[in-house]
C-alpha positions, 0 to 999 in steps of 0.5 A: 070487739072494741076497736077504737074511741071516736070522741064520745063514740066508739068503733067496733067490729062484729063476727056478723052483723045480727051479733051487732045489732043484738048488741047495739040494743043491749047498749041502748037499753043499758045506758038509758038507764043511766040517763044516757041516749045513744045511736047506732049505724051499722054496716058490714063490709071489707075492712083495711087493717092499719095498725090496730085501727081498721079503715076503709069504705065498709068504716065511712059508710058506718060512721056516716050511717051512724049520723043519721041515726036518731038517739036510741035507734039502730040504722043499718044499711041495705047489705046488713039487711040482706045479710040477716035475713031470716034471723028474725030481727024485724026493719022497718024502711028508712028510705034512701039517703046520699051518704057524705062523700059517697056515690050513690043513695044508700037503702037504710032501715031502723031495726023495730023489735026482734022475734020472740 
């Protein structure tokens, strides 16, 4: 469901994260055939409703993971990944990273293909 417009982007949110992923590629695959290049940063977390806005954490750690991602790429944070365990969506390691204004290195992955 689609959230909020961010500029040029936009912020959705998903009843589980492989629905996301599977959607962020079907984006990708759709608009490239328009001539347009997109990048996707997933990451799952508690959200804080505000109005018909949703904010909080969960949102900066997928805006900011969302910047790191190169034009027709899915980068996901650690907790997507172990969330979607054995849905046969195959990652590959993208290293740890210092996320803007968060504490810590953040595990992210590039999603590579999917299992047929």
């Amino acid at each position: 469901m689609e959230v909020n417009t961010l500029g040029d982007g936009f912020l959705a949110r998903f009843d589980g994260p492989a629905r996301a992923i599977r959607c962020a590629d079907e984006i990708i695959k759709a608009v490239r055939g328009l001539g347009i290049e997109v990048r996707t940063g997933l990451h799952t977390g508690e959200c804080e409703h505000v109005g018909d806005n949703i904010g909080g954490i969960a949102v900066h750690v997928g805006a900011r993971v969302a910047s790191l991602a190169a034009s027709g790429q899915i980068l996901i944070s650690q907790t997507v990944k172990d969330i979607i365990a054995g849905s046969g969506i195959r990652l590959e390691d993208r290293g740890g990273v210092v996320l803007k204004g968060l504490p810590g290195e953040w595990q992210l992955y590039g999603v590579a293909g999917f299992a047929t």
